[in-house]
C-alpha positions in Angstrom: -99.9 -138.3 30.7 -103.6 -139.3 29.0 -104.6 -139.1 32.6 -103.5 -136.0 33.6 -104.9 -134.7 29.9 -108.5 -136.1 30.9 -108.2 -134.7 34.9 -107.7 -131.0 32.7 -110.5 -131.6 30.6 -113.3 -132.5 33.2 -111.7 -131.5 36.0 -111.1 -127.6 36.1 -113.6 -124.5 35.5 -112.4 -122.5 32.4 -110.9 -119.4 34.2 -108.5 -122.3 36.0 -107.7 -123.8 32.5 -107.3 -120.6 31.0 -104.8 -119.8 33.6 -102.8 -123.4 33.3 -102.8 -122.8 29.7 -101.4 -119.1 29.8 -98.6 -120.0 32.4 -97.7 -123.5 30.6 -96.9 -121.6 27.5 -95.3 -118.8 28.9 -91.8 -120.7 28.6 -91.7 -121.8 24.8 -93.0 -118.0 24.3 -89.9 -116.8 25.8 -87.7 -117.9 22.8 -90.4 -117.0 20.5 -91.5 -113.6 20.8 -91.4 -111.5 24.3 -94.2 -109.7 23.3 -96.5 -112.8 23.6 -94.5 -114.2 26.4 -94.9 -110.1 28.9 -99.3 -110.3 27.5 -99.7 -114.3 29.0 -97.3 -113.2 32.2 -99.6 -110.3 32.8 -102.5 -112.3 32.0 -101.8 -115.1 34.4 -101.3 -112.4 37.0 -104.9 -110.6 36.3 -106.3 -114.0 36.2 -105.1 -114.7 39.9 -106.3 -110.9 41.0 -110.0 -111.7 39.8 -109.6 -115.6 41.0 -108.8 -113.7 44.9 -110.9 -111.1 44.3 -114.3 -113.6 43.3 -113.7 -116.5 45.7 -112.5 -114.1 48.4 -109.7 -117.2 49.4 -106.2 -115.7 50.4 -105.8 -118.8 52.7 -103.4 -120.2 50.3 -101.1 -117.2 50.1 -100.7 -117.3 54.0 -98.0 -119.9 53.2 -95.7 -117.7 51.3 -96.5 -114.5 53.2 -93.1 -113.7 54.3 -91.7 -113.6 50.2 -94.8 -111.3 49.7 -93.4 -109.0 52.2 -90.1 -109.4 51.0 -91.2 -108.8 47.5 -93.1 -105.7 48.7 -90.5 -103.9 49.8 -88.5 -104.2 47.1 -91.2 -103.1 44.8 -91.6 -100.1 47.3 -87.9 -99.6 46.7 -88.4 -99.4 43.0 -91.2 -97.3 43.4 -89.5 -94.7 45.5 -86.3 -94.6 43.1 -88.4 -93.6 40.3 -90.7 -91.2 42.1 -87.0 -89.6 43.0 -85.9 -89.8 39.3 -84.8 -88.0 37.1 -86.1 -89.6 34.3 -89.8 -90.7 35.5 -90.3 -91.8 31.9 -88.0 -93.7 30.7 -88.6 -95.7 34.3 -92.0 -95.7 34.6 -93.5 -98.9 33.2 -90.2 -100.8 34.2 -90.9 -99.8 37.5 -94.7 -99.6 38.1 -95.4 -102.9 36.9 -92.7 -104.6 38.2 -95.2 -106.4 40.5 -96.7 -108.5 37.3 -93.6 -110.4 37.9 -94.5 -111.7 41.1 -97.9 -111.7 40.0 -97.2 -114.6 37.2 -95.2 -116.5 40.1 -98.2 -116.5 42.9 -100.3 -117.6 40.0 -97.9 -120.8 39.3 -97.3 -121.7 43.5 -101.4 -121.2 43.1 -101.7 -124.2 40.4 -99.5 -126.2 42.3 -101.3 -126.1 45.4 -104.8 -126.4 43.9 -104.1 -129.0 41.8 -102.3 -132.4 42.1 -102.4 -133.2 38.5 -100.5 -129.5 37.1 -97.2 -130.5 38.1 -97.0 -133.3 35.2 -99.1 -131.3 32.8 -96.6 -128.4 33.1 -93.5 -130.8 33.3 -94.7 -132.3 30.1 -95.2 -129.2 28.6 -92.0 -127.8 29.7 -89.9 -130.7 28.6 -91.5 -130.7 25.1 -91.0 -127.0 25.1 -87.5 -127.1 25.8 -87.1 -130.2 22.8 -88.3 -127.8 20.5 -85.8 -124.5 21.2 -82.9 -127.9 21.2 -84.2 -129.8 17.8 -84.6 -126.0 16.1 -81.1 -125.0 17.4 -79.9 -127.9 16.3 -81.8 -128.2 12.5 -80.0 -124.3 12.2 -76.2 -125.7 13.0 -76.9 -128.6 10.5 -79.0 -126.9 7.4 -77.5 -123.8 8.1 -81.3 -122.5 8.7 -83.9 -123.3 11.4 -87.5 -123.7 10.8 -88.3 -120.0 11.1 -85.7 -119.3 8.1 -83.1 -117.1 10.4 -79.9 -118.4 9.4 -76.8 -118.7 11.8 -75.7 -115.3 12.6 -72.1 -114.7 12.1 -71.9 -116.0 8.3 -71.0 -112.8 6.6 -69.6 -110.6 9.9 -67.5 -113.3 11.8 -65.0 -116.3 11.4 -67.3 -118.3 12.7 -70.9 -119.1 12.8 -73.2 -119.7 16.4 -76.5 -120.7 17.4 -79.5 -118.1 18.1 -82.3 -120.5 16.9 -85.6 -119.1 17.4 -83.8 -116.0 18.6 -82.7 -114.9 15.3 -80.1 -112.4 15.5 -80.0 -112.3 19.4 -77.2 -114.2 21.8 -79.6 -115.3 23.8 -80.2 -119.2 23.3 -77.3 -120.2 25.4 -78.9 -118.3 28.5 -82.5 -119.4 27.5 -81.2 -123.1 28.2 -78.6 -122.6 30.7 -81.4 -120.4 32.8 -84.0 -122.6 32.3 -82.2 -125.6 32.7 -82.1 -125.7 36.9 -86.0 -125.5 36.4 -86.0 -128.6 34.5 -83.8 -130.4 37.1 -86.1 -129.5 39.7 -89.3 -130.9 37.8 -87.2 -134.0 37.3 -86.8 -134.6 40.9 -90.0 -133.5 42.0 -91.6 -135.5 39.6 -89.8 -138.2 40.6 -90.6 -138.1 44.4 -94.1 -137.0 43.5 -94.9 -140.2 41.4 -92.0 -142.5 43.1 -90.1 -143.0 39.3 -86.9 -143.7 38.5 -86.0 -141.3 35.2 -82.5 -141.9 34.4 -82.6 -139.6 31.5 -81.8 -136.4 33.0 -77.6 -136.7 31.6 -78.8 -137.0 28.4 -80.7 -134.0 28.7 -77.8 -132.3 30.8 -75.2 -133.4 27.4 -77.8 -132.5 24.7 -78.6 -128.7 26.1 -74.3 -128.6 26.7 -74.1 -128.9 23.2 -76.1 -126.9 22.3 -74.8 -124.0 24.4 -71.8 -124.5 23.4 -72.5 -124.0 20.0 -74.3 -120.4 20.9 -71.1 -119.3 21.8 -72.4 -117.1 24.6 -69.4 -117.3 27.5 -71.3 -116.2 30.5 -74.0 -119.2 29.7 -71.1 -121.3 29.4 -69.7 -120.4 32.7 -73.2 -121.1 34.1 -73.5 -124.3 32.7 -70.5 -125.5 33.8 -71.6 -124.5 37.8 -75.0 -126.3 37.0 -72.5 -129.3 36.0 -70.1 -129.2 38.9 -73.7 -128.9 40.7 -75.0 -131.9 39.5 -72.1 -134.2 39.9 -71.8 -133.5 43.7 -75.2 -133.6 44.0 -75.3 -136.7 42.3 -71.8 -138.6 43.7 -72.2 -141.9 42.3 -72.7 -140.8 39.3 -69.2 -139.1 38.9 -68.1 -141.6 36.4 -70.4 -140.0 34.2 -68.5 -136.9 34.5 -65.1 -138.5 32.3 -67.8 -139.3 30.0 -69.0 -135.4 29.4 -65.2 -134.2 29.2 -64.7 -136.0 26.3 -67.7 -134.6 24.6 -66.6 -131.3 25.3 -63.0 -131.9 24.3 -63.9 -132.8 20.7 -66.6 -130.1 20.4 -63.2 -127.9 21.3 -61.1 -129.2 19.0 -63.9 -129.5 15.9 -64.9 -126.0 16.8 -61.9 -124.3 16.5 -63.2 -120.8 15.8 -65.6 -121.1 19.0 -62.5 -122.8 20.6 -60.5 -119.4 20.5 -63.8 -117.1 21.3 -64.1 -119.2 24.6 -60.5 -119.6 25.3 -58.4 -116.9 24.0 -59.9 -114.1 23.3 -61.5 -114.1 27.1 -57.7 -114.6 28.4 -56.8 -111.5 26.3 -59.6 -109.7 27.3 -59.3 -110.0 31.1 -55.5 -109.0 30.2 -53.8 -112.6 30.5 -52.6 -112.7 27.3 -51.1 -110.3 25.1 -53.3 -108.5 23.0 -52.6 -106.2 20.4 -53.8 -103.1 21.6 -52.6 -103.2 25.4 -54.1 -100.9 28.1 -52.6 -101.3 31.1 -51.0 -104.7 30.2 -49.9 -105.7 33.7 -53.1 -105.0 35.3 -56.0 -108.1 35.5 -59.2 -107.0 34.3 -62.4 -108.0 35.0 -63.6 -109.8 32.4 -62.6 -107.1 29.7 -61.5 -103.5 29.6 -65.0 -102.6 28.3 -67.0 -104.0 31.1 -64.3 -102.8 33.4 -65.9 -99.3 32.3 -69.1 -100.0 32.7 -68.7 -100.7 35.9 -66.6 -97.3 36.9 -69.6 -95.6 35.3 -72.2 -97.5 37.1 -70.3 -96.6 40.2 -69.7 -93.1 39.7 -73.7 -92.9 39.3 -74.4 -94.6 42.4 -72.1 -92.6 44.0 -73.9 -89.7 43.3 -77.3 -91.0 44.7 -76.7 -94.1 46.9 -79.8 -94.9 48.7 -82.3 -94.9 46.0 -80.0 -94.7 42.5 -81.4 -93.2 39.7 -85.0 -95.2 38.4 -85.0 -98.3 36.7 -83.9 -98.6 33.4 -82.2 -95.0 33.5 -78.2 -95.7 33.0 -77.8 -94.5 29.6 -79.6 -90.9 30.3 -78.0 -90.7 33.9 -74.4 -91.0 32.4 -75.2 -88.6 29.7 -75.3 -85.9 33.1 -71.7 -87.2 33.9 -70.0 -88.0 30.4 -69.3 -84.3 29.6 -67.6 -83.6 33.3 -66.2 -86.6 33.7 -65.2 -87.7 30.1 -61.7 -87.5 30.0 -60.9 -88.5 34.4 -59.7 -91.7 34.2 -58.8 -93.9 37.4 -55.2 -95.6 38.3 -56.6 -98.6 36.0 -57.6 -95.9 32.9 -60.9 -96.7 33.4 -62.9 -94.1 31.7 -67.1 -93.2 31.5 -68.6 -95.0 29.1 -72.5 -95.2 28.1 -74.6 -98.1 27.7 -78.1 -99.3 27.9 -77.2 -101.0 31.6 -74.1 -101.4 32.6 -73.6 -105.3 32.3 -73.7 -107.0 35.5 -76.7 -107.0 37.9 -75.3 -105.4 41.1 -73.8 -102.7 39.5 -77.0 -101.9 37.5 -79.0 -102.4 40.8 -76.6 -100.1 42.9 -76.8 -97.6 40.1 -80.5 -97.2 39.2 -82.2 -98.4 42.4 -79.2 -97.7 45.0 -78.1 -99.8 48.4 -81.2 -101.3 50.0 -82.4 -102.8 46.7 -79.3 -104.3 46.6 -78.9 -105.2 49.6 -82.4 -107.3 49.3 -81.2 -109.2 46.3 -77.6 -110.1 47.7 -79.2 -111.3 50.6 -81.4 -113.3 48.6 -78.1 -114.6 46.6 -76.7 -116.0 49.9 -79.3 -117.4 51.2 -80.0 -119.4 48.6 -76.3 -120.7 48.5 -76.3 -121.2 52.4 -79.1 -123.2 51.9 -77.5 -125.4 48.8 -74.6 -125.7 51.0 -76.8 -126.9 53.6 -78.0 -129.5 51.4 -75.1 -130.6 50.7 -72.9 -130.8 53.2 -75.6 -132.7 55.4 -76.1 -134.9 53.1 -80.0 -134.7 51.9 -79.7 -136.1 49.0 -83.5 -137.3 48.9 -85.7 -136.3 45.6 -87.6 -133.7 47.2 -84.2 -131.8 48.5 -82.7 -132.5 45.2 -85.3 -130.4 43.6 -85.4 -128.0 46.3 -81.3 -127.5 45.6 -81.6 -127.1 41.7 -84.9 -124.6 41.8 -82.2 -122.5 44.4 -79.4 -122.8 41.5 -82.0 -121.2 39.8 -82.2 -118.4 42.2 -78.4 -118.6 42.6 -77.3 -118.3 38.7 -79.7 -115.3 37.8 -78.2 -113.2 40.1 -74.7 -114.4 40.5 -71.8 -111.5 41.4 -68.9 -110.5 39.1 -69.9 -112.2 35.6 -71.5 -110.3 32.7 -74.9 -110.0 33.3 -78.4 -108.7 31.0 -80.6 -105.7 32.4 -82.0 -106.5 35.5 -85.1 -104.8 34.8 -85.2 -105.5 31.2 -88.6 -108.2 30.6 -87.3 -111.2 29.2 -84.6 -111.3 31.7 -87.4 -110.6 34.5 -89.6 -113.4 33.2 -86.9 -115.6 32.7 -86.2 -114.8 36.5 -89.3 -115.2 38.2 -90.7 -118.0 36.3 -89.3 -120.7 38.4 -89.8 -118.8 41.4 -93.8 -120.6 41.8 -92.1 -123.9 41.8 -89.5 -122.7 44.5 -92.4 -121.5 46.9 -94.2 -124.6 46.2 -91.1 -126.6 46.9 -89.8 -124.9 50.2 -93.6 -125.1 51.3 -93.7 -129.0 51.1 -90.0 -129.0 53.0 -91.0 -126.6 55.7 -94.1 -128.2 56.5 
């Protein structure tokens, strides 16, 4: 670590330094304040323009041409759904700067290849980053506060309490972990073949973040960190005996957290339709995930319906099923699904179908299997070596932001984006050194 401190200091011109400083902070900016965390992303992607645009040296980007071209027609696709929109404004900055995304990501695979000694600064960085969100969580669930003040949110509206940390009255720590959390396997691994170490300490990083995610009480990030589990420990076969070891940590936070117990548990079962509820709709019928999202869905299809090769414009949902509400309001399908209006409509290909129609979504489900052919690749034939290891977790990455059929953010709204392309500089780094 002091060496890879003194290689930054005397090393590196300042534009480079500025640059490892903006992306290396762009993470613990995520949980607090997406204002600070959009300005460095968009930074570290202007940086990279003028660093191409001075030196004139695009040699390095050659490596990763094809997920340039890949990326560039899906930002034409974007472009051209809100040039056909309805609602140019309300999609406009969604859409036109999209690319800043990608942007921050070239400028990350940049570091990497350029210099040796960024993968441990960042992985050092990252790790202490990721401390911090867990010890605040964690000072909140014990003093009823974290060091910010915000106190746990369901005190006065709920039964029970849960987690936001840093995020004060947002459910969003549980996915800040959960998503980040394949990252921070991959650095593990790659560190590890990079420097030839043996860290054993990545289960009690795997237990502490479960925990803690737990305790946010957010059921899709639960769901995912269970598949980053299951993940792990066939990844990871001879450490299966660790595996008895986590159940029984997760049994008595299910019996001690009662409340939580039931959110998790039973009130997901009567959601979906599994259990009684009180107010039945449809009680022999199986919903997905709940009645409400079941909606959202029916909406998000009707929309797509309507225009289904370029959708309506990013971030347009809510004004495009305004145009249908009134006509359709009261048409209900053979499940009594009904139109119902929301900022997005809660999962990612429904959204994606519905503002920025079939080939944008065809792009990113393509993406989503490949990435899980090439896990099962991994897997199945057995490369279990440090540099494949990494190479799997920074695709769970891929694979859990834009998984099928669960609950889902916006797609195009900015946390979620950077949250999303973030590890993406370490998966183009990582494929490089595994193709070449």
């Amino acid at each position: 670590m002091k060496e890879t401190i003194v290689r930054f200091s005397r090393d590196i011109d300042f534009v480079d330094k500025f640059l490892i400083i903006s992306v290396s902070l762009i993470p613990i900016s995520l949980a607090i304040s997406i204002f600070i965390a959009d300005f460095l992303a968009s930074l570290s992607g202007l940086i990279l323009v003028s660093i191409i645009l001075q030196t004139k040296n695009r040699n390095i980007f050659k490596l990763v041409k094809k997920e340039i071209i890949f990326f560039f027609i899906l930002y034409l696709i974007i472009l051209v759904s809100l040039v056909l929109s309805d609602f140019k404004n309300q999609s406009f900055l969604s859409s036109f700067f999209y690319f800043r995304y990608f942007l921050m990501s070239l400028s990350v695979f940049y570091l990497l290849k350029k210099y040796d000694f960024f993968l441990s600064f960042f992985y050092y960085f990252f790790l202490i980053s990721i401390i911090i969100v867990v010890c605040d969580a964690l000072l909140q669930y014990f003093l009823g506060f974290n060091s910010f003040g915000y106190k746990l949110v369901g005190i006065e509206a709920y039964d029970f309490d849960h987690l936001t940390g840093f995020f004060n009255d947002e459910k969003k720590l549980g996915s800040y972990l959960v998503r980040f959390l394949p990252l921070l396997l991959g650095l593990i691994y790659l560190y590890k073949h990079k420097l030839a170490l043996t860290l054993k300490y990545e289960l009690v990083i795997l237990i502490i973040i479960g925990i803690v995610v737990f305790l946010a009480s957010e059921r899709t990030a639960l769901f995912l960190l269970l598949i980053i589990y299951l993940s792990y420990f066939l990844l990871n076969s001879k450490k299966i005996y660790f595996l008895s070891f986590v159940l029984i940590i997760f049994t008595f936070l299910f019996s001690f957290e009662k409340n939580l117990s039931e959110k998790y548990l039973k009130s997901t079962l009567v959601q979906m339709g599994i259990e009684e509820s009180p107010r039945p709709i449809n009680k022999d019928l199986i919903r997905y995930y709940s009645y409400e999202h079941e909606n959202l869905s029916y909406t998000g299809l009707i929309n797509f319906r309507n225009r289904p090769l370029f959708g309506s414009g990013a971030k347009t949902f809510f004004q495009e099923c305004g145009k249908y509400f009134v006509k359709f309001q009261y048409k209900i399908n053979y499940r009594n699904n009904r139109i119902v209006c929301s900022t997005h409509p809660h999962n990612t290909y429904v959204q994606i179908l519905s503002e920025t129609g079939i080939f944008a979504f065809l792009l990113v489900f393509y993406l989503f299997v490949r990435s899980s052919y090439i896990n099962l690749k991994i897997f199945i034939t057995r490369k279990r070596d440090n540099l494949n290891k990494a190479y799997f977790f920074l695709n769970l990455s891929i694979i859990i932001n834009i998984m099928p059929l669960i609950p889902s953010g916006s797609f195009f709204n900015n946390w979620m984006c950077l949250i999303m392309f973030f590890p993406l500089g370490f998966w183009l780094y990582i494929k490089n050194k595994i193709v070449k």
